[in-house]
C-alpha positions as CSV (number, residue, x, y, z in Angstrom):
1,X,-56.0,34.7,20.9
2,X,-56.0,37.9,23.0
3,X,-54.2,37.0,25.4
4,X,-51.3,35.4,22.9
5,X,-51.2,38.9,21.2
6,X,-50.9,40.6,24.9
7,X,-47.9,38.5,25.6
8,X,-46.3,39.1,22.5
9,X,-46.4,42.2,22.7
10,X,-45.1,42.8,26.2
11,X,-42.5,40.5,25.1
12,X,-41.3,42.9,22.3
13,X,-41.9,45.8,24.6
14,X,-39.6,44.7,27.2
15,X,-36.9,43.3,24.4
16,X,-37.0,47.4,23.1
17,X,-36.7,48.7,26.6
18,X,-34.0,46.8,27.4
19,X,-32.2,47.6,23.3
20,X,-32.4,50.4,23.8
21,X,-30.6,50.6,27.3
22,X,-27.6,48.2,25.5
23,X,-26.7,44.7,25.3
24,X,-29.2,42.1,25.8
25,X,-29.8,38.4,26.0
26,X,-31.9,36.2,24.2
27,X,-32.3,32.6,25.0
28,X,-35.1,29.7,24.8
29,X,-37.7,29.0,27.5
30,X,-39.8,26.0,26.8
31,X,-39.7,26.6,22.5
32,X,-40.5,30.0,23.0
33,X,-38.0,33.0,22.5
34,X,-37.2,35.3,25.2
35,X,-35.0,38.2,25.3
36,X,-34.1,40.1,28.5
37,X,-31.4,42.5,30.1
38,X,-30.3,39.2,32.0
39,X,-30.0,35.6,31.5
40,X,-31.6,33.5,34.8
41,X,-28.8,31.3,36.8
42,X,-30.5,27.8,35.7
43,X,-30.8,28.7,31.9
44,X,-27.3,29.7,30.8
45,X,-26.5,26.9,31.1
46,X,-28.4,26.0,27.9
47,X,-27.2,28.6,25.9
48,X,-27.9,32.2,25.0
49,X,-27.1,35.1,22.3
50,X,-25.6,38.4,23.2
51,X,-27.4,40.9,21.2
52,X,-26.2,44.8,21.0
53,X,-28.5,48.2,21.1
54,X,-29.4,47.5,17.5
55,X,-30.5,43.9,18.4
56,X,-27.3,42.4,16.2
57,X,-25.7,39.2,17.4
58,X,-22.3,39.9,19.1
59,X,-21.6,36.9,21.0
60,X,-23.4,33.4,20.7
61,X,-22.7,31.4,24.0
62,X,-23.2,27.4,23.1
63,X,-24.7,25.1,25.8
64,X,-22.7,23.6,28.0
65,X,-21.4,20.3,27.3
66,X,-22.4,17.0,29.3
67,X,-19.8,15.3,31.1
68,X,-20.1,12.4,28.2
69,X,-19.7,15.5,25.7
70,X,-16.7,16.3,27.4
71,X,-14.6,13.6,27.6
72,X,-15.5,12.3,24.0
73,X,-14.4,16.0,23.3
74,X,-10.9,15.5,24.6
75,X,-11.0,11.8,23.6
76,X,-11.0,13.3,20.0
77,X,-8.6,16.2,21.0
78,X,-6.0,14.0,22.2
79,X,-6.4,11.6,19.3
80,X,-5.9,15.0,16.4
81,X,-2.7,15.7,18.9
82,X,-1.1,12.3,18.4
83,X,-2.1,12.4,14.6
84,X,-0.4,15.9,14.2
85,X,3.1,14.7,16.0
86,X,2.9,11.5,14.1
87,X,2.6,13.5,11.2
88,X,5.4,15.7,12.4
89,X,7.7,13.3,12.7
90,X,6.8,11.5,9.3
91,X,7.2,14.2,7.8
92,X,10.7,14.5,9.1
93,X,11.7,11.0,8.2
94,X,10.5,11.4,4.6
95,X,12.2,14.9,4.3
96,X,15.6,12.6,5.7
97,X,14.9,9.9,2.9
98,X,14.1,12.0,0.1
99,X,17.7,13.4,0.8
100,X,19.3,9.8,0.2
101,X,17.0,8.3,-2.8
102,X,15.2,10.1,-5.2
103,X,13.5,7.2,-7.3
104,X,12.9,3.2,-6.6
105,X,15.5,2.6,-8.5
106,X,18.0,4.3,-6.4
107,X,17.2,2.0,-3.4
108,X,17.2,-1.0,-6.2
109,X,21.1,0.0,-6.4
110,X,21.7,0.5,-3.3
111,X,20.1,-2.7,-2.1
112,X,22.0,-4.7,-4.8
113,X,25.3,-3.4,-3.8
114,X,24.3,-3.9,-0.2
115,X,23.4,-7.7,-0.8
116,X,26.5,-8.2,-3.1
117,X,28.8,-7.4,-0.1
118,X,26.9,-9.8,2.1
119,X,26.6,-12.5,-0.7
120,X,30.4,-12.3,-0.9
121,X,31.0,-12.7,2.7
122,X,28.8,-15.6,2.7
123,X,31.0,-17.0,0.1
124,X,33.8,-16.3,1.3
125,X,32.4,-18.4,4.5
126,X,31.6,-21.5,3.0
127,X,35.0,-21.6,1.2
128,X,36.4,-21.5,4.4
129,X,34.0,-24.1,5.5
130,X,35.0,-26.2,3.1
131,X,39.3,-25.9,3.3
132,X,38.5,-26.6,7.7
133,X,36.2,-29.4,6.6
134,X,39.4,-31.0,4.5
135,X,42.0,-29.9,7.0
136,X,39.9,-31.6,9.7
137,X,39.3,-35.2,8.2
138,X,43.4,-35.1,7.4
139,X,43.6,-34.4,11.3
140,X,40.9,-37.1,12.1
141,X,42.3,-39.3,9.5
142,X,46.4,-38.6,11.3
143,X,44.8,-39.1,14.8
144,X,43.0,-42.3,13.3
145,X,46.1,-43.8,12.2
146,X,47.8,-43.2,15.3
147,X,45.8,-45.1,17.5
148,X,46.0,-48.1,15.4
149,X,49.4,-48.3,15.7
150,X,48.8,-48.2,19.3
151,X,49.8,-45.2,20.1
152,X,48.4,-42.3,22.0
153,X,47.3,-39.2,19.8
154,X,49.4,-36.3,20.5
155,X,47.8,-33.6,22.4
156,X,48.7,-30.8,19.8
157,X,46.4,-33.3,17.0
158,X,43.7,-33.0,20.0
159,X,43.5,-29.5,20.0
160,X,43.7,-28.8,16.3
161,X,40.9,-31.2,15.6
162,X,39.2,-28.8,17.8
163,X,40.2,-26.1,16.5
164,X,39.1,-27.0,13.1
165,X,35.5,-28.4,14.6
166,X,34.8,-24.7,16.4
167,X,36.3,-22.8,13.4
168,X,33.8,-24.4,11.3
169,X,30.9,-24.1,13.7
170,X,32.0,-20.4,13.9
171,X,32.1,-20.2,9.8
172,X,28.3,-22.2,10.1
173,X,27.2,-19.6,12.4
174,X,29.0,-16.5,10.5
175,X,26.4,-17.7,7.3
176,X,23.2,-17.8,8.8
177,X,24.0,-14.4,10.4
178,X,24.8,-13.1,6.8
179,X,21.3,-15.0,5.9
180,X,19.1,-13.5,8.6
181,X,21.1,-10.1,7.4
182,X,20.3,-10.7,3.8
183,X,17.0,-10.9,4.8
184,X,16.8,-7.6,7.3
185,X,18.0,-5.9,4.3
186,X,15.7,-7.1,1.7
187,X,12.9,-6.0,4.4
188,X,14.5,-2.6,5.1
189,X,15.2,-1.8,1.6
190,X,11.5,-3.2,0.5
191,X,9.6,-0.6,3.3
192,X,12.0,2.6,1.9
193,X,10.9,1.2,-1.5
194,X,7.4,1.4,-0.5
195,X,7.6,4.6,1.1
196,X,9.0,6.1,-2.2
197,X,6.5,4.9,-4.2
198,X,3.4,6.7,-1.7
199,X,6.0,9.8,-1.4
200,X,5.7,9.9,-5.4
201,X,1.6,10.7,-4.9
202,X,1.1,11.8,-1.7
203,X,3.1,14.8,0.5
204,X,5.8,14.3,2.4
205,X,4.2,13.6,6.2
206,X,1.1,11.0,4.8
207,X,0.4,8.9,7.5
208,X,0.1,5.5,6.2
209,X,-3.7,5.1,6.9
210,X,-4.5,7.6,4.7
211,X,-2.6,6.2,1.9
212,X,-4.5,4.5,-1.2
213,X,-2.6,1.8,-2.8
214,X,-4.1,1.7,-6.0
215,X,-3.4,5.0,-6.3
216,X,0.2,3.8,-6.2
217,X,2.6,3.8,-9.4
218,X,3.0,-0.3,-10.2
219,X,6.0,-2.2,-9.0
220,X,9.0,-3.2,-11.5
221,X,9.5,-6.8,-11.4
């Protein structure tokens, strides 16, 4: 018991010496508290305080890190990065957006006039699908007739039943290009739609990970 008090005392002896002489430096050695005018060469690395003349803390200098520590450090460092460009440039894209549509019903509109135009052009299409389609069986039909009177079919006949055969493949191939773009736009239109609706409750920039859909207002049907 002595000899605990003896070192405790020394202890706090030499930790008022060195006070008083200015900064000082008080780490851990084995669970026990030590303060000195120095900090040894194979402890710093584990960490120390900075204390002034009065024995306040001015500087606390953390442990180093393990070489696990530090690339799960960056690892994470590198991941906020990305997240804060991401967020950057959503935020961006949502500023651009909110200039064009203020409500879901605005895209609505603009997604109906959009599809009406298309829906016409398909239309128009298949009518003319339908006057080749006639125009070709009167070729086929004039070519027919000719060869059962025994006579040759006139080149010219030749070529316009082609023509009418690629026109219509053309026209066949015009429509499912207005389909497949029927159906971009419905897509397009539906993720602006959806964007609105989270831009409605959450600020411009969300990334959608952090987006709640119940929280969402309900669709219209």
């Amino acid at each position: 018991m002595f000899r605990r008090l003896l070192v405790g005392a020394t202890l706090s002896a030499l930790a008022c010496a060195s006070l008083a002489a200015g900064n000082v430096y008080r780490f851990n050695v084995d669970g026990q508290v030590v303060i000195k005018d120095s900090v040894p060469a194979d402890l710093a690395p584990l960490g120390y305080d900075v204390l002034n003349s009065r024995g306040m803390l001015v500087k606390r200098v953390p442990r180093e890190l393990t070489p696990e520590e530090i690339a799960e450090r960056d690892r994470l460092k590198a991941e906020q990065e990305a997240r804060n460009v991401r967020i950057e440039q959503r935020k961006q894209k949502d500023k651009d957006l909110m200039r064009i549509y203020s409500t879901v019903a605005d895209v609505d509109r603009a997604l109906h006039r959009k599809s009406e135009e298309v829906i016409t052009q398909k239309d128009l299409q298949a009518r003319r699908i339908t006057d080749l389609t006639e125009k070709l069986e009167q070729a086929q039909q004039a070519a027919a007739n000719t060869e059962r009177r025994g006579a040759a079919v006139p080149e010219s006949l030749v070529d316009e039943i082609r023509h009418y055969q690629s026109a219509i493949q053309g026209a066949e191939v015009a429509i499912r290009e207005l389909e497949e773009k029927l159906e971009t736009l419905n897509h397009d239109y539906g993720v602006i739609r959806q964007r609105l609706r989270v831009l409605s409750v959450y600020p411009a920039g969300t990334l959608p990970e952090d987006v709640d859909n119940s929280r969402l207002p309900a669709l219209n049907p």
